[in-house]
LOGUSE-527273 format. One record per atom (N, C-alpha, C, O, CB): x, y negated, z; residue in three letters. Coordinates in steps of 0.02 Angstrom, whole numbers, plus 50000, padded with zeros to 5 digits. Atoms other than C-alpha are relative to their C-alpha. Glycine has a CB too. Layout:
REM LOGUSE-527273
u;v;w;lolo
X;Y;Z;ALA
...
END
This chain:
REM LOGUSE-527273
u;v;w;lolo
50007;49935;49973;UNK
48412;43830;52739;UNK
50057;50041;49974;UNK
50072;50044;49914;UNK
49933;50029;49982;UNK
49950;49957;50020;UNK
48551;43947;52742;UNK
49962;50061;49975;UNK
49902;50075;49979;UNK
50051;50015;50056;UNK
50013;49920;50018;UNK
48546;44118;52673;UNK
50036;50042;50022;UNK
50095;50035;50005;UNK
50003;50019;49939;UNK
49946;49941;49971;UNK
48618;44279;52770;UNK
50055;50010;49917;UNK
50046;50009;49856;UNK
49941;50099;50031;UNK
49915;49970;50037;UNK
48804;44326;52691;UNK
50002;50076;50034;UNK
49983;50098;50088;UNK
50092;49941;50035;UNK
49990;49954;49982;UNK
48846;44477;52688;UNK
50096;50036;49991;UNK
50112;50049;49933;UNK
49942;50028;49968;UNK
49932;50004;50008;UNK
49051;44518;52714;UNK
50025;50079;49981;UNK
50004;50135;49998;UNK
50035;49968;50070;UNK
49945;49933;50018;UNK
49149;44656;52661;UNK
50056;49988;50007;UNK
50088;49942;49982;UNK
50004;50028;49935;UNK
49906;50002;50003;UNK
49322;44696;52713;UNK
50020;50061;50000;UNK
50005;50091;50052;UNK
50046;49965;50066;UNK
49964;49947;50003;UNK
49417;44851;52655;UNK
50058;50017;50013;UNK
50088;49964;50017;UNK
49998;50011;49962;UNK
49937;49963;49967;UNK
49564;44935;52709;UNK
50026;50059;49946;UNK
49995;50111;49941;UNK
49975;50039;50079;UNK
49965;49944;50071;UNK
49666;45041;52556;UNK
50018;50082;50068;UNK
50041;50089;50124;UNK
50122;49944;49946;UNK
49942;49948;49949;UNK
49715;45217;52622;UNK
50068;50027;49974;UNK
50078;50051;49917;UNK
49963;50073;50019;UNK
49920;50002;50016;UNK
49901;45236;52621;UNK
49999;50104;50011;UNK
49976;50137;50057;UNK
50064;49933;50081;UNK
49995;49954;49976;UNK
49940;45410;52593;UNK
50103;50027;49971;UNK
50132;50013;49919;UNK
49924;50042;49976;UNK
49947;49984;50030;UNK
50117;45488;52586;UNK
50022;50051;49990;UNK
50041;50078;50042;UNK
50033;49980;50015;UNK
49983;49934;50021;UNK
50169;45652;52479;UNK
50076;50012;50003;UNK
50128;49979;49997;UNK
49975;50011;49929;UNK
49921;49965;49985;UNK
50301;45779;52514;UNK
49997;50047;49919;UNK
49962;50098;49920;UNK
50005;50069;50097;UNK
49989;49958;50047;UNK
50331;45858;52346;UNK
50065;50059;49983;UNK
50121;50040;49966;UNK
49994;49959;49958;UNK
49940;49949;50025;UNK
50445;46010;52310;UNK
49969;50050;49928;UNK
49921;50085;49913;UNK
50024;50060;50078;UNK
50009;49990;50080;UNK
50475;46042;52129;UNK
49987;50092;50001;UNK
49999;50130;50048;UNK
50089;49969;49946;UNK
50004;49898;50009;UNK
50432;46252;52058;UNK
50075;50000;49989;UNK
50109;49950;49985;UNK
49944;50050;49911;UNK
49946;49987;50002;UNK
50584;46337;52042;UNK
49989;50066;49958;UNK
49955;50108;49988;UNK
50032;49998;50065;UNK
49976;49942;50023;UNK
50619;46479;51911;UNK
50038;50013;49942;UNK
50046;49978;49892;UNK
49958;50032;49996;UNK
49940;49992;49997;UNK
50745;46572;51873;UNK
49981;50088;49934;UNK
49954;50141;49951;UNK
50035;50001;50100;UNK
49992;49955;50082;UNK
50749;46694;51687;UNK
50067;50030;49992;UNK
50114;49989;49991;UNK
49992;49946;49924;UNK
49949;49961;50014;UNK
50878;46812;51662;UNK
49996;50061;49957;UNK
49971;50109;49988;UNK
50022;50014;50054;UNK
50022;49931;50041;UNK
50868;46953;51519;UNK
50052;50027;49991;UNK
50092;49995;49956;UNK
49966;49996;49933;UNK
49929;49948;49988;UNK
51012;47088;51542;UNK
49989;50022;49936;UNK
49934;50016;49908;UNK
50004;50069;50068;UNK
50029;49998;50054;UNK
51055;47157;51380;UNK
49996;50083;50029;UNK
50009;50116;50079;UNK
50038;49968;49924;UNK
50036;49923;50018;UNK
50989;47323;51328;UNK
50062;50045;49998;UNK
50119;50028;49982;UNK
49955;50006;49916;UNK
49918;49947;49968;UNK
51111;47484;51379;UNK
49975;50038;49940;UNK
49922;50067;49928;UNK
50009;50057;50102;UNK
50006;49929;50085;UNK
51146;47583;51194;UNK
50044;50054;50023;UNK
50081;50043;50071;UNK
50044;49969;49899;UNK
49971;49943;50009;UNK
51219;47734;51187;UNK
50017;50008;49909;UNK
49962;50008;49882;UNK
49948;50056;50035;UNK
50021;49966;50053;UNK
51259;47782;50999;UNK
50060;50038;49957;UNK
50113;50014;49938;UNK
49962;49951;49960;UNK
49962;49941;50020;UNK
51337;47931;50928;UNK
49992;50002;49928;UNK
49937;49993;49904;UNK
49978;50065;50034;UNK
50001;49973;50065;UNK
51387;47973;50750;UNK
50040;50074;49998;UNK
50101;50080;50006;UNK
50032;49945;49950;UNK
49965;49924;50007;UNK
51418;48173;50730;UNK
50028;50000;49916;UNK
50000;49970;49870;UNK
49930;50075;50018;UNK
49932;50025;50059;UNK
51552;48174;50583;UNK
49916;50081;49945;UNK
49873;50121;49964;UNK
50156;50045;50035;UNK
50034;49966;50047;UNK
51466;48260;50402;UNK
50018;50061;50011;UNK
50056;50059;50059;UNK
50008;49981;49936;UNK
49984;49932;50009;UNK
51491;48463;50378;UNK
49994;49966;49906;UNK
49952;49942;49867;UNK
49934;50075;50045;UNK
49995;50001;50067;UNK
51584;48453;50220;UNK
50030;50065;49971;UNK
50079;50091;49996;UNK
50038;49942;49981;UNK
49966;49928;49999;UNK
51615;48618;50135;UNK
50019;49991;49911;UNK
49976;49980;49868;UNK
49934;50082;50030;UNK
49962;49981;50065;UNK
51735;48635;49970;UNK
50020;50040;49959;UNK
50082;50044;49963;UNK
50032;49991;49998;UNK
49993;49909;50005;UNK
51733;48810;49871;UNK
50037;49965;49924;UNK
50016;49917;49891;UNK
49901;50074;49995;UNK
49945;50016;50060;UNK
51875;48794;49725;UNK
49994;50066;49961;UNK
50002;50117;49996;UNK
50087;49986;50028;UNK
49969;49943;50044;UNK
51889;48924;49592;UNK
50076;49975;49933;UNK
50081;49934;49887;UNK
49920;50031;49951;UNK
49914;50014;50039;UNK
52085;48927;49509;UNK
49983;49995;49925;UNK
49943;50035;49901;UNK
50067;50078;50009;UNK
50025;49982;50056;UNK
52077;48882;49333;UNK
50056;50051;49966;UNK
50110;50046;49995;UNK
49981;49935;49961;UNK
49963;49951;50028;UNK
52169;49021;49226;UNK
50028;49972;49923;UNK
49995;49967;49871;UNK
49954;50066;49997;UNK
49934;50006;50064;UNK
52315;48975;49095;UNK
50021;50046;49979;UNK
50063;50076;50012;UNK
50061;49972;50010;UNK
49943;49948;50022;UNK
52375;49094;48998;UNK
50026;49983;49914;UNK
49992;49970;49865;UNK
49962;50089;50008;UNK
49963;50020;50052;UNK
52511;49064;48869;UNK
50042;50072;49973;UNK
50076;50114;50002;UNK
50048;49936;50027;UNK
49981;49915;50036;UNK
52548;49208;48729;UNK
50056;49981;49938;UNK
50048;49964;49879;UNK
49910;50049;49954;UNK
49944;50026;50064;UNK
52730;49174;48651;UNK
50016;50051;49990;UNK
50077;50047;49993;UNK
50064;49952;50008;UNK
49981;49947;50002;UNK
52751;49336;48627;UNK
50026;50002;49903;UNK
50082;50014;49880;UNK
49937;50049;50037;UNK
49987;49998;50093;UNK
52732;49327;48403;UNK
50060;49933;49993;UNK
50102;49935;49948;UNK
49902;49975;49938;UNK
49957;50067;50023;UNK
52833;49147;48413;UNK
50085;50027;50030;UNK
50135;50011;49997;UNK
49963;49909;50052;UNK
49945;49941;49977;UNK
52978;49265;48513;UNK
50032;50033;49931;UNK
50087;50032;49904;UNK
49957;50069;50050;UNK
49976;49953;50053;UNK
52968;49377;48375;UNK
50028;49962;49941;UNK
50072;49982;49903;UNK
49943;50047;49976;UNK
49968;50023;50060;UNK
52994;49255;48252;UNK
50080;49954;50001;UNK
50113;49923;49960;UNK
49942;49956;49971;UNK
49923;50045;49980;UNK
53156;49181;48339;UNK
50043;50057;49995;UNK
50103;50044;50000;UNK
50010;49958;50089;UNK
49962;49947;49984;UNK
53219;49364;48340;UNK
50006;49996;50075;UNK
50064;49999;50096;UNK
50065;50001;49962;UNK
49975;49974;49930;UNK
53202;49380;48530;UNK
49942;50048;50006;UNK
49884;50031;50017;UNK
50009;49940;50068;UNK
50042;49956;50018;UNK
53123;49531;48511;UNK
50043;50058;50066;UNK
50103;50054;50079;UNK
49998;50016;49904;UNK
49966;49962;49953;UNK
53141;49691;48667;UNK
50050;50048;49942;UNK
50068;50042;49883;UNK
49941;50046;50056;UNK
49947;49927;50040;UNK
53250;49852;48615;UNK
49967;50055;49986;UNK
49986;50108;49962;UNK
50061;50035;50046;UNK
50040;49911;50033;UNK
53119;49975;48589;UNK
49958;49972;49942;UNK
49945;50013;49898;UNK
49930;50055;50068;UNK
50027;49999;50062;UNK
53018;49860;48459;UNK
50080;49963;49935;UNK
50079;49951;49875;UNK
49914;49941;50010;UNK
49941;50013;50047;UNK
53195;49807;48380;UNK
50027;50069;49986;UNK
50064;50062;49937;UNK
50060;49949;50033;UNK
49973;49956;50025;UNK
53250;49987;48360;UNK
49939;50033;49945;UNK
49948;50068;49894;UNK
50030;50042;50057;UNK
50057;49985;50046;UNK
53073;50013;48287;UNK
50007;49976;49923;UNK
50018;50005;49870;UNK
49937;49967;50030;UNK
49970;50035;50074;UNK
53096;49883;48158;UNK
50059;50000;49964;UNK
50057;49979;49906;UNK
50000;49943;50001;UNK
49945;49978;50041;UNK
53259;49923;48103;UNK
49971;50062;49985;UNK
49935;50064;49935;UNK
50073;50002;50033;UNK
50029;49923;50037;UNK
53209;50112;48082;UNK
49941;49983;49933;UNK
49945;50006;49877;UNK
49947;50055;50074;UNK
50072;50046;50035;UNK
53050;50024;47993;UNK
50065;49997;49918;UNK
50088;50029;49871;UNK
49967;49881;50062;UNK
49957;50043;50048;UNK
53159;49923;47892;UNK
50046;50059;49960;UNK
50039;50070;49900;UNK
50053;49937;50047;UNK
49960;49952;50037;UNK
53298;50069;47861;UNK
49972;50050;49953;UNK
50003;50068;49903;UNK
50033;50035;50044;UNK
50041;49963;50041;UNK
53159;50181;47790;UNK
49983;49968;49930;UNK
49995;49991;49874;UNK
49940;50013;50038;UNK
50003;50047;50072;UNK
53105;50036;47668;UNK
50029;50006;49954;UNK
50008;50011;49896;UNK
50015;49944;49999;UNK
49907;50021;50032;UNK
53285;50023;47612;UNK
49994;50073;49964;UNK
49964;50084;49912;UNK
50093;49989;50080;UNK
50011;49926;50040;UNK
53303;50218;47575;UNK
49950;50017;49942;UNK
49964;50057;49897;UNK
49978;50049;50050;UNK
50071;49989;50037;UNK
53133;50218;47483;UNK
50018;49985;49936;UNK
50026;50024;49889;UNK
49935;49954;50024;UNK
49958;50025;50021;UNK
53202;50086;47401;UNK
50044;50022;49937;UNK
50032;50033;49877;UNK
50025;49993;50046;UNK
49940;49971;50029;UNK
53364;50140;47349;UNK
49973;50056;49954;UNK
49987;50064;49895;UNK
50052;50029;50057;UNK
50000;49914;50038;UNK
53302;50314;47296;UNK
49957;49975;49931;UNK
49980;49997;49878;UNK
49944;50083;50059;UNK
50031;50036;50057;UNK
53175;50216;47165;UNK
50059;49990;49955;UNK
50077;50030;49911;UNK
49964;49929;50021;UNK
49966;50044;50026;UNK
53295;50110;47108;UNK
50048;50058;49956;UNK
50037;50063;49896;UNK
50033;49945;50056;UNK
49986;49962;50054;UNK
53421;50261;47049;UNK
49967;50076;49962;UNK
49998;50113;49924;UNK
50057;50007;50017;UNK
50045;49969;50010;UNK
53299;50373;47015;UNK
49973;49980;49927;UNK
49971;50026;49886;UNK
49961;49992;50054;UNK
50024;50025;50029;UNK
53223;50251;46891;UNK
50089;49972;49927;UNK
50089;49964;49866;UNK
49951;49950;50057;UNK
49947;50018;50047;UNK
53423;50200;46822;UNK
50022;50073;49989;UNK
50079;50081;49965;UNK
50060;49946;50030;UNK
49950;49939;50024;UNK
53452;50398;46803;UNK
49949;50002;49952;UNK
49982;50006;49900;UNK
50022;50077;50051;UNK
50038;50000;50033;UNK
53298;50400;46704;UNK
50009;49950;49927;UNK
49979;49964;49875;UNK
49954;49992;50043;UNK
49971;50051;50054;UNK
53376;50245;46584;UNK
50033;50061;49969;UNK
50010;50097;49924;UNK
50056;49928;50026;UNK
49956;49954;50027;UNK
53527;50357;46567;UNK
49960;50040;49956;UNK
49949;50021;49898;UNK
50035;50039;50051;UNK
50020;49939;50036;UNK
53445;50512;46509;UNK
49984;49976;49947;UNK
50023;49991;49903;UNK
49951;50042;50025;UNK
50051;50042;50068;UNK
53324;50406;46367;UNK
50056;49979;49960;UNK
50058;50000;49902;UNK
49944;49919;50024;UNK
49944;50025;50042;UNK
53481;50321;46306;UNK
50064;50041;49992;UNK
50104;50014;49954;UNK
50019;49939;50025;UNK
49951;49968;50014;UNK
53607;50437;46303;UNK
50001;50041;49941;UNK
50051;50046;49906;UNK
50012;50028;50048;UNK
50010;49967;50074;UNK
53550;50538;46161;UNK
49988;49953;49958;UNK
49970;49977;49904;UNK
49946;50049;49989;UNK
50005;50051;50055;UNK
53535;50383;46065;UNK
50077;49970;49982;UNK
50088;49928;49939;UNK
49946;49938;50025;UNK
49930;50060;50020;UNK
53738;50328;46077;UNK
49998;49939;50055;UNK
50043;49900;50042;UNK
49987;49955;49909;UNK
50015;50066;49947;UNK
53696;50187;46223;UNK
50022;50024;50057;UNK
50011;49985;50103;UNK
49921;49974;50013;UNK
49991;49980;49920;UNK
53758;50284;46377;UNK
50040;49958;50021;UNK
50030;49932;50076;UNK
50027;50070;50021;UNK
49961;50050;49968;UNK
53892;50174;46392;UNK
49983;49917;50042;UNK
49998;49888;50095;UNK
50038;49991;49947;UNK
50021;50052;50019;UNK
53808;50026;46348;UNK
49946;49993;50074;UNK
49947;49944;50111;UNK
49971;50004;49919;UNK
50045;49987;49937;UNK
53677;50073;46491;UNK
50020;49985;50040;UNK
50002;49935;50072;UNK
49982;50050;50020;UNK
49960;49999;49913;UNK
53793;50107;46634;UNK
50009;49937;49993;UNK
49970;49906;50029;UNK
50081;50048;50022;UNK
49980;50048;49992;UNK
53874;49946;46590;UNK
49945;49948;50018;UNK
49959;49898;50051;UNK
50036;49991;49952;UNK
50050;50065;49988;UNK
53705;49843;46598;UNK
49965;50025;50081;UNK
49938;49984;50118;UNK
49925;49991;49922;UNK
50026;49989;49939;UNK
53649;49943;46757;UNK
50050;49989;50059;UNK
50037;49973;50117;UNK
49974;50065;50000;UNK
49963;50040;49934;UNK
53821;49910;46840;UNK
49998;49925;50020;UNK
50010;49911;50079;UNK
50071;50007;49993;UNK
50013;50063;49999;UNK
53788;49710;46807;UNK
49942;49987;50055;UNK
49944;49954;50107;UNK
49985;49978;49930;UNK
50057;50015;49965;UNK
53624;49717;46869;UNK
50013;50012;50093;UNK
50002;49973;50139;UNK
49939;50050;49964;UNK
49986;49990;49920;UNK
53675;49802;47041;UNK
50059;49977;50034;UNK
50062;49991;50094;UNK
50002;50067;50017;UNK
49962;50033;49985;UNK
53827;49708;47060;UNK
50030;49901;49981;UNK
50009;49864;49937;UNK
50031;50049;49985;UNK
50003;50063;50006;UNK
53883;49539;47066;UNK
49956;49925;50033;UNK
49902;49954;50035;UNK
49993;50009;49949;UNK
50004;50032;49959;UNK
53824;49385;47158;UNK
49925;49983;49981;UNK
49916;49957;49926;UNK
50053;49954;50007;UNK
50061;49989;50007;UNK
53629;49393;47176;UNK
49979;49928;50017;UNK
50012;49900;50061;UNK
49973;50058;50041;UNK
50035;50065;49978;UNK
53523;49221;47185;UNK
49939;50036;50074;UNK
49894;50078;50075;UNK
49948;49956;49912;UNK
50029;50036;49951;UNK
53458;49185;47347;UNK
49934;49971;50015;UNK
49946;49947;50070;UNK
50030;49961;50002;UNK
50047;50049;50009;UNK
53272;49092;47338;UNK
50028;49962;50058;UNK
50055;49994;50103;UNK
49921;50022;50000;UNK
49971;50042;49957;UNK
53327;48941;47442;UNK
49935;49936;50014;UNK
49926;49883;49984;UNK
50077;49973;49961;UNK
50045;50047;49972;UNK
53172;48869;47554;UNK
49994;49982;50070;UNK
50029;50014;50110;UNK
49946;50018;49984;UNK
49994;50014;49931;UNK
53140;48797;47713;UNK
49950;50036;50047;UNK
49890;50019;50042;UNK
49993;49928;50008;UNK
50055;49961;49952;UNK
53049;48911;47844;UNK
49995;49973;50046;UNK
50050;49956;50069;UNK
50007;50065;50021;UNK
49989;50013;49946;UNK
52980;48844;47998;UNK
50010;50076;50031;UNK
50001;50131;50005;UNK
49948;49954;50024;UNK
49977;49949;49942;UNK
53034;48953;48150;UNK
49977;49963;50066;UNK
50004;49910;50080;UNK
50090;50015;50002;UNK
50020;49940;50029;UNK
52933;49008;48238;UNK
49931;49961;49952;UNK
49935;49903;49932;UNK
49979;50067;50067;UNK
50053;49999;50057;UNK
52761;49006;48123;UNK
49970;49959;50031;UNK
49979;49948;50090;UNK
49959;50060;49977;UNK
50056;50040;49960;UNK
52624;48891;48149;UNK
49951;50045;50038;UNK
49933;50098;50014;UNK
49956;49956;49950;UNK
50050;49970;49981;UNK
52503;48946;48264;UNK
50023;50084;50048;UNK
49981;50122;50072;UNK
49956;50004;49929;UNK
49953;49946;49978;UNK
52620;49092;48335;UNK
49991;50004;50085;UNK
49979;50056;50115;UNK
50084;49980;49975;UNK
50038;50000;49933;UNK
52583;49018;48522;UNK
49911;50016;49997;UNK
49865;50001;49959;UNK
50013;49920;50033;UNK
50055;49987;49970;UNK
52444;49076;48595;UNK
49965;49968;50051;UNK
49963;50005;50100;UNK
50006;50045;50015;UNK
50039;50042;49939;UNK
52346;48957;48716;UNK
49931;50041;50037;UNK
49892;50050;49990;UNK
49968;49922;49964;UNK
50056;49997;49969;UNK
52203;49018;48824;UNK
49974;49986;50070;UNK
49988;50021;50119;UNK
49991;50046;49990;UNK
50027;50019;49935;UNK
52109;48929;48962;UNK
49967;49982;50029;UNK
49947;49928;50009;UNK
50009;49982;50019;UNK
50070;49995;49994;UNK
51974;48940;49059;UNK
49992;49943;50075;UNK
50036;49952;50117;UNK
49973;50094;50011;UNK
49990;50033;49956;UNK
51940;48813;49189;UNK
49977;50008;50065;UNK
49924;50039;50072;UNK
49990;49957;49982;UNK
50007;50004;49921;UNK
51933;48800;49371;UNK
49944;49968;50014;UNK
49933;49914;49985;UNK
50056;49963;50037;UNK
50059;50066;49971;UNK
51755;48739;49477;UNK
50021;49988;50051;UNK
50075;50003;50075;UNK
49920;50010;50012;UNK
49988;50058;49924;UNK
51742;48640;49626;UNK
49922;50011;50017;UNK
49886;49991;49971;UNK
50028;49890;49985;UNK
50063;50022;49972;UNK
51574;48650;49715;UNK
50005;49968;50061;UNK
50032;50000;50106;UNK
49957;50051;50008;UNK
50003;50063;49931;UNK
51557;48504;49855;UNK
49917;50002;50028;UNK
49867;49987;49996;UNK
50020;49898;49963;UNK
50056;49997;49965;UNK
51423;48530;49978;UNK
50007;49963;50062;UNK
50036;49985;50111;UNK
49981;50065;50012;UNK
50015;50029;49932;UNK
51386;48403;50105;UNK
49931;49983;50042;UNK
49883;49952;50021;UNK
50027;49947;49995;UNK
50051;50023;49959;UNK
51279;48399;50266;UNK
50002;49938;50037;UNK
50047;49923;50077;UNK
49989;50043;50039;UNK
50002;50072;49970;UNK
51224;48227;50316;UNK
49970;50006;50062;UNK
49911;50021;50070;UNK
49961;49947;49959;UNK
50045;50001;49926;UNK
51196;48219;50505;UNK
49975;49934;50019;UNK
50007;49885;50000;UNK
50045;50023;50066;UNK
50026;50073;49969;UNK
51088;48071;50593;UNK
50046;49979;50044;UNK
50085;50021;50068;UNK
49928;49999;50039;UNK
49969;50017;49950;UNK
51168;47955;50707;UNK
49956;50012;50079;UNK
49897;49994;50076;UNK
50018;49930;49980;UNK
50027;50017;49956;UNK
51114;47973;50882;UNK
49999;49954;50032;UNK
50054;49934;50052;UNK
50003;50026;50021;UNK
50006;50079;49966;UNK
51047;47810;50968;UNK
49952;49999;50051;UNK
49891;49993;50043;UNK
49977;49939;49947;UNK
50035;50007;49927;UNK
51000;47809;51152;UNK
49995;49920;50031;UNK
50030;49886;50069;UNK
50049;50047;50057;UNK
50021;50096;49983;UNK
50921;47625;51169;UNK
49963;49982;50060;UNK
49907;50008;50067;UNK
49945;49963;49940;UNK
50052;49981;49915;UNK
50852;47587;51358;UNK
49993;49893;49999;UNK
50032;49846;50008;UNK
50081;50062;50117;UNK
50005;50069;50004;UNK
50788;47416;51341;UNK
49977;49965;50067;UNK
49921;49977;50089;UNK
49955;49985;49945;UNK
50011;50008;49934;UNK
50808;47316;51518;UNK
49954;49953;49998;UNK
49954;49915;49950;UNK
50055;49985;50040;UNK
50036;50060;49996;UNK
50667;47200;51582;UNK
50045;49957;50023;UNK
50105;49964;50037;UNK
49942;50001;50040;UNK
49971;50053;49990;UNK
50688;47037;51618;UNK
50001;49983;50057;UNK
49952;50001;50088;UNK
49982;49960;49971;UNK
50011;50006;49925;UNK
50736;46968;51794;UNK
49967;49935;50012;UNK
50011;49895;49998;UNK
50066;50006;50041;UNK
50053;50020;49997;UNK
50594;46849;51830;UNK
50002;49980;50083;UNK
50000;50019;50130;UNK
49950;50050;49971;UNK
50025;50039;49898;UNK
50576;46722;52015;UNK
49971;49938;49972;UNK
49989;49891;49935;UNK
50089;49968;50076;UNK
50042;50088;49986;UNK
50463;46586;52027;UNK
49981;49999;50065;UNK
49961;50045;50100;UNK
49919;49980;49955;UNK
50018;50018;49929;UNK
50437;46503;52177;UNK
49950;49942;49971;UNK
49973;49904;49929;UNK
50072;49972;50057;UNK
50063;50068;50027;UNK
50269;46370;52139;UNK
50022;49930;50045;UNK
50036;49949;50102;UNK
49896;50026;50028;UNK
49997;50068;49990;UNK
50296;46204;52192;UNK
49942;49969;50055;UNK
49883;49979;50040;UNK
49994;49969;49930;UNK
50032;50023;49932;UNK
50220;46121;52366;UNK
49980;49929;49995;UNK
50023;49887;49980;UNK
50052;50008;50063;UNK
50029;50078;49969;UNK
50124;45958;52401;UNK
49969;50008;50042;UNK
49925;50050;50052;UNK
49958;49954;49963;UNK
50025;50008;49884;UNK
50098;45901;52603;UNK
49958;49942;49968;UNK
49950;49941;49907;UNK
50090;49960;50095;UNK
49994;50079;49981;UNK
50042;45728;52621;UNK
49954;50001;50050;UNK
49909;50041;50064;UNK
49981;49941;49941;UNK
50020;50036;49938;UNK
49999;45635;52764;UNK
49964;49954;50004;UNK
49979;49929;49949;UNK
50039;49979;50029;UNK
50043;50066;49997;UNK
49879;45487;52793;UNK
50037;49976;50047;UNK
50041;49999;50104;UNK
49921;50001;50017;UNK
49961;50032;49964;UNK
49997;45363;52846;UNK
49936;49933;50016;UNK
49938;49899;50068;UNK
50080;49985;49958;UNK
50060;50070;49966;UNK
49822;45216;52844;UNK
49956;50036;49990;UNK
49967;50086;49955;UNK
49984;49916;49963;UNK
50076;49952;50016;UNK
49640;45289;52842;UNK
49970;49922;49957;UNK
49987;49863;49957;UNK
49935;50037;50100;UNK
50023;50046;50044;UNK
49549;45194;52732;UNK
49939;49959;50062;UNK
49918;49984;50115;UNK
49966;50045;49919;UNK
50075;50028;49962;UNK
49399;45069;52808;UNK
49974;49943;49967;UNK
50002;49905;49927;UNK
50008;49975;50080;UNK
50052;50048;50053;UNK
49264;44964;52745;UNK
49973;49968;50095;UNK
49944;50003;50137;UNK
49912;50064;49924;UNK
50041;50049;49978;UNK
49214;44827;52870;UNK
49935;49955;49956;UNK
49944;49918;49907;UNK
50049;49959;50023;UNK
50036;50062;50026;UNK
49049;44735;52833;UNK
49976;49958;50068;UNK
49972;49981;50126;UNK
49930;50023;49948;UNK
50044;50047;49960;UNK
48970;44592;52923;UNK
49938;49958;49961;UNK
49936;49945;49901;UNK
50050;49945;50031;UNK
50044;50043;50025;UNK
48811;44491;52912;UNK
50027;49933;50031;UNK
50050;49933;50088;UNK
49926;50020;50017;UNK
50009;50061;49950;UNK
48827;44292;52946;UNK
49953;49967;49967;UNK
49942;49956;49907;UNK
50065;49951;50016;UNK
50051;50042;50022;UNK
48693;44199;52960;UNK
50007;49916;50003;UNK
49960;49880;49983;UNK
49944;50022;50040;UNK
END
């Protein structure tokens, strides 16, 4: 005794795709600056410093002296001298007189002409010229005040978007076989 069969026959389905790839396309422009620097405000206030130099006593001691305090000091000086002088025989008429009634008048004059005549010592030292300390220095110094204003920079920043395309990507396809399933029975 047979037994029914049962057949199968299939058929694949053929199919064929059209593909087109995405496409995009990125571009980022750069960013448009602007930027400004406004210069500092600088302001500089000076005060002069003051020198003053006083040779006026170190002058005097070189003998460069004007004509009204050089006629001073000679007059000065000539008065001294007279004063002086008038002492001096004043004081040798006063010898005289004391010794003359004693027998010595001679003897006198002769020791008072010695004394005022004849070749006088000298003290013999070294002077500076002019004196120490004879300049005069005085000086006061000069300021400076510096004032500066710091300005910001200006910065105009415009930041561009980005340029941006996509196109998406396509699939067709076609059924080039349809699929099929044959069965049969045989008995």
């Amino acid at each position: 005794m047979r037994l029914p069969q049962i057949q199968i026959r299939t058929t694949d389905a053929i199919i064929d795709l059209d593909i087109s790839k995405p496409q995009q396309y990125i571009k980022q422009p750069k960013a448009t600056q602007h930027i400004e620097q406004p210069a500092a405000v600088l302001e500089i206030n000076t005060t002069r410093g003051v020198l003053k130099i006083d040779s006026s006593q170190a002058r005097r001691d070189l003998g460069l002296i004007g004509p009204f305090e050089s006629s001073a000091n000679y007059a000065e000086k000539g008065k001294q001298e007279v004063l002086q002088g008038m002492a001096r025989r004043a004081r040798e008429g006063r010898q005289i007189m004391e010794n003359s009634g004693k027998g010595q008048g001679r003897a006198i004059i002769q020791n008072i002409a010695k004394q005022n005549h004849g070749p006088h010592r000298t003290p013999f030292n070294i002077k500076f010229v002019p004196s120490i300390g004879s300049v005069k220095i005085d000086y006061t110094p000069g300021t400076t005040d510096v004032n500066i204003q710091r300005r910001e920079p200006i910065i105009d920043a415009k930041v561009n978007k980005p340029i941006h395309e996509y196109t998406p990507g396509k699939v067709t396809g076609t059924m080039v076989q349809r699929p099929d399933v044959d069965t049969d029975v045989i008995i």
